[in-house]
C-alpha positions as CSV (number, residue, x, y, z in Angstrom):
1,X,0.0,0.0,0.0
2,X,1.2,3.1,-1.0
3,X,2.7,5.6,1.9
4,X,-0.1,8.2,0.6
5,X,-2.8,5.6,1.5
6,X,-1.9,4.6,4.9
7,X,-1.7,7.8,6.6
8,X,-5.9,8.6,6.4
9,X,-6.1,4.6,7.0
10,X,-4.3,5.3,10.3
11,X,-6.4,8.9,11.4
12,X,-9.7,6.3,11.1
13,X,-8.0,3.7,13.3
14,X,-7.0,5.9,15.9
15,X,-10.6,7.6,15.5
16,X,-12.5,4.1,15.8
17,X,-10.6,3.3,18.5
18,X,-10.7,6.2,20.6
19,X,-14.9,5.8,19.9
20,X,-15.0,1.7,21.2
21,X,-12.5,2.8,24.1
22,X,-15.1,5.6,25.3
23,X,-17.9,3.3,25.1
24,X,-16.1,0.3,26.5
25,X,-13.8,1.9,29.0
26,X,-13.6,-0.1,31.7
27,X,-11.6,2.8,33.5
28,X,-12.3,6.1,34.6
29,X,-12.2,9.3,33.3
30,X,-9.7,10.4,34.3
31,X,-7.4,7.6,32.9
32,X,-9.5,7.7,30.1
33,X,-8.2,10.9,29.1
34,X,-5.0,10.4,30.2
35,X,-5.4,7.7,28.0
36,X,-6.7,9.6,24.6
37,X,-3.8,12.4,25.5
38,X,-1.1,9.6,25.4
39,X,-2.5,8.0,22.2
40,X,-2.9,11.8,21.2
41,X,0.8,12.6,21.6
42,X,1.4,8.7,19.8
43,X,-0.5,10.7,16.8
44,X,1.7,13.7,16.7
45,X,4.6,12.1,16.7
46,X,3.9,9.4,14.2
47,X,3.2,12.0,11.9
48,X,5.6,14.4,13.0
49,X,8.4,11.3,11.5
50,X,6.5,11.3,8.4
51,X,6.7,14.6,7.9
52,X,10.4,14.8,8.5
53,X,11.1,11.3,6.5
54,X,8.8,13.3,3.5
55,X,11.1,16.1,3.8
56,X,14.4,14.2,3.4
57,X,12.2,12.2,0.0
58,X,11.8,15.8,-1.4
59,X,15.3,17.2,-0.6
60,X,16.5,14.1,-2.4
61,X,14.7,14.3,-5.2
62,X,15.8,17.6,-6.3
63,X,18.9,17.2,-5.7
64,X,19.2,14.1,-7.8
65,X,16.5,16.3,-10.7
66,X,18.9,18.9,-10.0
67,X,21.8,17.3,-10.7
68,X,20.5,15.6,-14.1
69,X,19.5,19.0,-15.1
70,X,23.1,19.9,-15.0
71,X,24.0,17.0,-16.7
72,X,21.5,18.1,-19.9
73,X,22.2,21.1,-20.1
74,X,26.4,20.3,-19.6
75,X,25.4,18.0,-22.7
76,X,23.7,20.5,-24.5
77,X,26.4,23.0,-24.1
78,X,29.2,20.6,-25.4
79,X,27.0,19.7,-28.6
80,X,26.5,23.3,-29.5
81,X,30.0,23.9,-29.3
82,X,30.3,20.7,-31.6
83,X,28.5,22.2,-33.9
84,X,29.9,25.7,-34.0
85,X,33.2,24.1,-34.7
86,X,31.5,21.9,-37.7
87,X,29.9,25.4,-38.9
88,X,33.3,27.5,-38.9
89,X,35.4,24.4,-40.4
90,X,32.7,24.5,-43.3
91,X,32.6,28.1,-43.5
92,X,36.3,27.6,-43.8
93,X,36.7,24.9,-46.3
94,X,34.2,27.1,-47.9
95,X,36.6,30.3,-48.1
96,X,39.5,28.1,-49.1
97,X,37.5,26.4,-52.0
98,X,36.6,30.4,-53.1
99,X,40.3,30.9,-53.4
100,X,41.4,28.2,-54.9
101,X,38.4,28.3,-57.8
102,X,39.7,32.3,-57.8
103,X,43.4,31.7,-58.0
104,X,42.8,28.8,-60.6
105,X,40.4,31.8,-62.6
106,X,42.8,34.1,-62.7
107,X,45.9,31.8,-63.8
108,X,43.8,30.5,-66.7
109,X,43.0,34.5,-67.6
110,X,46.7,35.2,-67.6
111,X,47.6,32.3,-70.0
């Protein structure tokens, strides 16, 4: 079951059995109450654990989502720089093939 599920699960317990242990009490009120206070406090601290154990999930988490988000965007930064240098070696080749048709124009102008 998951942890989301047994948390209002336990709220009814504690509810049903605080309403049979009024009926039913074989002690007095006084110990009763003492009683209900105790479980009370059982209550609060249960879910005070939760709460903290919740906590530690979420820093976790975004820690860890933080951390892969570093790693994309690391991975994105080294691919655009893979491509920059792709774009300015082909810009070059580019320039150097411009030369060369130039320079291989011009000789055959001169002969």
């Amino acid at each position: 079951m998951d942890e989301d599920k047994r948390i209002p699960y336990f709220f009814l317990g504690v509810g049903i059995g605080v309403a049979v242990g009024i009926l039913f009490a074989p002690k007095s009120g006084e110990e009763t109450r003492t009683l209900l206070r105790s479980k009370a406090d059982e209550s609060k601290d249960f879910l005070k654990r939760k709460s903290e154990d919740l906590r530690e999930q979420v820093i976790r988490k975004s820690e860890d989502l933080r951390e892969q988000a570093a790693e994309v965007v690391d991975k994105g930064k080294s691919a655009m720089q893979r491509q920059k240098e792709q774009v300015v070696a082909a810009v070059d080749a580019g320039k150097q093939a411009y030369r060369d048709v130039m320079r291989d124009d011009s000789g055959m102008a001169a002969d």
